[in-house]
C-alpha positions in Angstrom: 41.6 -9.6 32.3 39.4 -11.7 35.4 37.6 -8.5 35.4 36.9 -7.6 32.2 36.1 -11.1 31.5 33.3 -11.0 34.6 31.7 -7.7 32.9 31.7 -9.8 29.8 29.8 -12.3 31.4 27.5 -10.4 32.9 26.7 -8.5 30.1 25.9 -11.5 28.1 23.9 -12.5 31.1 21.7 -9.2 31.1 21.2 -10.0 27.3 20.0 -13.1 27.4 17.5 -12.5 30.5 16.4 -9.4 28.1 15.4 -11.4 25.2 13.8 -14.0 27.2 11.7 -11.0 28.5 11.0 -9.8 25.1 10.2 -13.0 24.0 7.8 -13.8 27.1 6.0 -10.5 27.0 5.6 -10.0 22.9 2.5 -10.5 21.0 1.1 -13.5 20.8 0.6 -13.9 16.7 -3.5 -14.8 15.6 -5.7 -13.8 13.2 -7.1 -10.8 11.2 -10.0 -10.1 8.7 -9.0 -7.1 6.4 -12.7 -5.9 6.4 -12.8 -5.4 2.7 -15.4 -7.3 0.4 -13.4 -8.6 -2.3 -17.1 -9.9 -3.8 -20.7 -9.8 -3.3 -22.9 -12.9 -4.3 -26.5 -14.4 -3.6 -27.0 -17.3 -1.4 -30.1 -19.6 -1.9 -31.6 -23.2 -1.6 -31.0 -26.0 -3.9 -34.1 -28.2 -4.0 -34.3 -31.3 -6.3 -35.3 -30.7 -9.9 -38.0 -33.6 -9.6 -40.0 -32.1 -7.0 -41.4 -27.7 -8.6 -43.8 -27.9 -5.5 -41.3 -27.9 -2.8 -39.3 -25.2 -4.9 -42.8 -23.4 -4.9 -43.2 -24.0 -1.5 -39.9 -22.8 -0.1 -39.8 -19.4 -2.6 -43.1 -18.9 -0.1 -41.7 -19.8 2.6 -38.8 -17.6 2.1 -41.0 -14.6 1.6 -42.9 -15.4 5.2 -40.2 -15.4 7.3 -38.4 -11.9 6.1 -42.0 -10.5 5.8 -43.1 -11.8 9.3 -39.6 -10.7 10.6 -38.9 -14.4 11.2 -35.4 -14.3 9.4 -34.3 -11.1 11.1 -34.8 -12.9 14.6 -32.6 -15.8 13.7 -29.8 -13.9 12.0 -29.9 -11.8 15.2 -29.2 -14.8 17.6 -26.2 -14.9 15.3 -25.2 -11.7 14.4 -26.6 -10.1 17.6 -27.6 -10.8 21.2 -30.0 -13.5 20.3 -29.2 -16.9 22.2 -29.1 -19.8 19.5 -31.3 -22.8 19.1 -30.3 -25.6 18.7 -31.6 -28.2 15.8 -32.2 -32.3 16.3 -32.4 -34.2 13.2 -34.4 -37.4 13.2 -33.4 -40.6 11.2 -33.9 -41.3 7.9 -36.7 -43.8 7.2 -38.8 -43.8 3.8 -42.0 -45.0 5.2 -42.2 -41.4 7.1 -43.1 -38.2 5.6 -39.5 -36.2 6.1 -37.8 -33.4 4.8 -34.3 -34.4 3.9 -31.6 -31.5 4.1 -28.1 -31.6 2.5 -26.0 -29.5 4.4 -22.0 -29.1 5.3 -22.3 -28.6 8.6 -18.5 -26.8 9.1 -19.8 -23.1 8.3 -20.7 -21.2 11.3 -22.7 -18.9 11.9 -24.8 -20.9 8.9 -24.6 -24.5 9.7 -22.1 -26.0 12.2 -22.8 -28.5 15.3 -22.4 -29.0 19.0 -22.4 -32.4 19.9 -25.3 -34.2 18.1 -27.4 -30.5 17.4 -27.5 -28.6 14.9 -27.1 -25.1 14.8 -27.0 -22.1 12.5 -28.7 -19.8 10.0 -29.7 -22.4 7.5 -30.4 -24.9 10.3 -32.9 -23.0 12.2 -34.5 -21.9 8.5 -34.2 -25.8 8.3 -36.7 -26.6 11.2 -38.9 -23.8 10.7 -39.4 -25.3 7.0 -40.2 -28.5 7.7 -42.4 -27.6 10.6 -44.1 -25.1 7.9 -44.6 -28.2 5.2 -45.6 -30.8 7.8 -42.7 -33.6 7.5 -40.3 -34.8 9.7 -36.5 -33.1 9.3 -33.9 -35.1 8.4 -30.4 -33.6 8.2 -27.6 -35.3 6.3 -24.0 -33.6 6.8 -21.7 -34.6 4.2 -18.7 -32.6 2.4 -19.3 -29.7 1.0 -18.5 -30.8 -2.4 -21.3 -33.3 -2.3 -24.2 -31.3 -1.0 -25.6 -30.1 -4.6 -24.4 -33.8 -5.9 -27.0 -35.5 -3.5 -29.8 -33.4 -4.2 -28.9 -34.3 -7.6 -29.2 -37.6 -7.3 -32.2 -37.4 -5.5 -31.0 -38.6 -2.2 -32.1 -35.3 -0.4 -34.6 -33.4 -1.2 -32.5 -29.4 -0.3 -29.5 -28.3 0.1 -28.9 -25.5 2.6 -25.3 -25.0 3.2 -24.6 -21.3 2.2 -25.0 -21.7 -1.1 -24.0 -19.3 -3.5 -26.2 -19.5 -6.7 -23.7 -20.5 -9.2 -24.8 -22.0 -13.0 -22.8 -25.1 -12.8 -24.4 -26.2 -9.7 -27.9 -25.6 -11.9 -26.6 -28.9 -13.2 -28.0 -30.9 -10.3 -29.9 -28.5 -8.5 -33.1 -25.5 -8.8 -32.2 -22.7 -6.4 -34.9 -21.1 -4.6 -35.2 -17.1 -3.9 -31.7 -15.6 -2.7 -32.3 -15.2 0.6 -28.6 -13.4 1.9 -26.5 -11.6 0.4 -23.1 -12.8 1.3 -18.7 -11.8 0.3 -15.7 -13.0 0.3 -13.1 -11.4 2.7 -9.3 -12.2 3.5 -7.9 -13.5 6.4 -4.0 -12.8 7.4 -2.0 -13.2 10.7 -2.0 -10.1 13.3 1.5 -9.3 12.0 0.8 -9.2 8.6 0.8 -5.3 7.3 0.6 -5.9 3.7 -2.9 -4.8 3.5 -3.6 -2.5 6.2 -3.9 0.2 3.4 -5.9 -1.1 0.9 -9.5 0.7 1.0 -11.0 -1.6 -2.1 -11.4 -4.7 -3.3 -9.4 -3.3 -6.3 -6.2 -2.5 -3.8 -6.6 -5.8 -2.1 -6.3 -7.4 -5.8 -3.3 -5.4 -6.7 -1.6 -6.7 -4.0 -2.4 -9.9 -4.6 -1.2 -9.9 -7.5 1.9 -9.5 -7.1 2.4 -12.7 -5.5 3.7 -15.9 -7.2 3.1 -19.7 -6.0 5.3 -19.6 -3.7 2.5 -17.4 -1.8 -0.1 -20.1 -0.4 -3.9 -18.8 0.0 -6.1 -21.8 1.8 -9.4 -21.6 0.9 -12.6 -24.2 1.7 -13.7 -26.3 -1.0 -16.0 -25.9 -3.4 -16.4 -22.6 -2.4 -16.6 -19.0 -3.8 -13.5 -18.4 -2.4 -11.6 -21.2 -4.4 -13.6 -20.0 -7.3 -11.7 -16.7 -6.8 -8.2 -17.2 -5.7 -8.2 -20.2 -8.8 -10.3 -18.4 -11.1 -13.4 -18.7 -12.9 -14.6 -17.4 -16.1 -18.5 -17.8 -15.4 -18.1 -16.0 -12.2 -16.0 -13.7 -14.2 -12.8 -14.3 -11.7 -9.4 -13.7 -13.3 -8.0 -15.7 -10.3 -4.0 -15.1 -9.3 -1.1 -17.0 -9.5 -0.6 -18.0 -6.2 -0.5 -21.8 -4.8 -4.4 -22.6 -3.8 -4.4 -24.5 -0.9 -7.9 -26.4 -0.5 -9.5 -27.5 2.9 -13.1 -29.8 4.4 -13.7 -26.3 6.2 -12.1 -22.8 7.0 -11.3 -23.5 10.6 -8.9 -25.8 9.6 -7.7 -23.3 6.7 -6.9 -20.4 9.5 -5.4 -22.6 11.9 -2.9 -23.6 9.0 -2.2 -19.7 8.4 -1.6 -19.2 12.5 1.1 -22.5 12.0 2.9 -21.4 9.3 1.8 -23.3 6.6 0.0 -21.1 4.3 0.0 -16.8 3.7 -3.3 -16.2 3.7 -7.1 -17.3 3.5 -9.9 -15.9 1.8 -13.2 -17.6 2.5 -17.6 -15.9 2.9 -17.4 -12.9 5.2 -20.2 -14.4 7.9 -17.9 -17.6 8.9 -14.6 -15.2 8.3 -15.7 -13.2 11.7 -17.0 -16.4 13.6 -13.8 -18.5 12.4 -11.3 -15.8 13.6 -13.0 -15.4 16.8 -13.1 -19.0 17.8 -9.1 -19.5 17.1 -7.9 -15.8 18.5 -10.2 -16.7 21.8 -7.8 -20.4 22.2 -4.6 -18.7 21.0 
């Protein structure tokens, strides 16, 4: 019985070490992008209704820089082997002649910062336009909710923040030319196979629907993405019946997913990429 007992033992033993193994050498869980775009929107500038010649001058503007290859060049220290720049915003004062940007600054690769710069798409665009009219740039970072809101109300005079040209948000704002063409994609954990299939938008949607509210998708907000998961009948979004789970950006969004609280995230396809990289590079 001693002996049998001893084998026992050591068989539990040899177990136990086994599983610590596994455990030590599996997979460590982080994020995917199921390359799929579930929609395809416009994004543009939001200048203050009260002021047609800055509109006029930024449609121009626009037109320069993808004509002079200007716009290609920054988009490639993003989306190539470019090295950024980075952006310094001066401080408000009303006696100077300034350019006063609205901007949610939590968006990489178009707006995000690094101490007290500035960097990104819109940012570098940013510079470049004020530099083009003459003024002094003034950057104002705020929620994202309250970019088109402050333009609005006349307290900047553009908003560049990856907007997507939307008609409510012609409410308090004019947009300029579109200027990039931008999706929505979804973001799921590494272990997550429930999509690995899906060629379309359309099979992405069909599984998606077939989720309840006890399924959790974290979007940012104010965004296309919460326009989509929620629904909305000017964008023509049927929207699903999941739980919509809102966040200030969609770093914070994914790093809920890798903890466990939410399923899934679904924000613009640019920041999807840059987001994902970031938090699979720490995990």
């Amino acid at each position: 019985m001693k002996k049998i007992a001893k084998i026992l033992s050591a068989v539990m033993a040899l177990v136990l070490c086994l599983s610590l193994f596994s455990a030590c050498g599996s997979e460590k869980v982080t994020a995917k992008v199921i390359e799929i775009d579930l929609t395809s929107e416009e994004y543009a500038f939001g200048v203050d209704k009260t002021q047609p010649e800055l509109l006029e001058d930024v449609n121009e503007f626009i037109a320069e820089i993808k004509e002079n290859g200007k716009f290609e060049e920054i988009c490639n220290k993003y989306f190539g082997d470019g090295e950024p720049t980075a952006v310094t915003s001066a401080e408000f004062d009303a006696e100077k002649d300034q350019l006063v940007v609205a901007t949610n600054a939590a968006f990489e690769p178009f707006e995000y910062t690094k101490g007290d710069k500035y960097y990104g798409i819109d940012m570098e665009i940013a510079a470049l336009l004020a530099e083009h009219l003459g003024k002094e740039l003034v950057i104002n970072n705020m929620k994202f909710d309250s970019v088109c809101l402050s333009v609005g109300q006349q307290k900047c005079d553009i908003a560049m923040a990856g907007l997507t040209v939307k008609p409510d948000r012609e409410e308090y704002v004019t947009f300029s030319d579109s200027y990039y063409t931008a999706s929505q994609k979804l973001i799921v954990r590494s272990d997550d196979t429930a999509f690995d299939a899906c060629t379309d938008a359309a099979s992405v949607e069909e599984i998606l629907k077939t989720f309840d509210s006890n399924t959790k998708i974290g979007v940012q907000n104010g965004t296309t993405g919460q326009f989509y998961v929620e629904g909305d009948e000017s964008w023509g979004f049927d929207g699903f019946a999941v739980t919509c789970t809102g966040y200030d950006n969609g770093s914070l969004a994914v790093q809920d997913l890798l903890n466990g609280g939410i399923n899934y995230v679904i924000i613009d396809a640019a920041p999807a990429k840059f987001i994902t990289e970031s938090i699979n590079a720490l995990v």
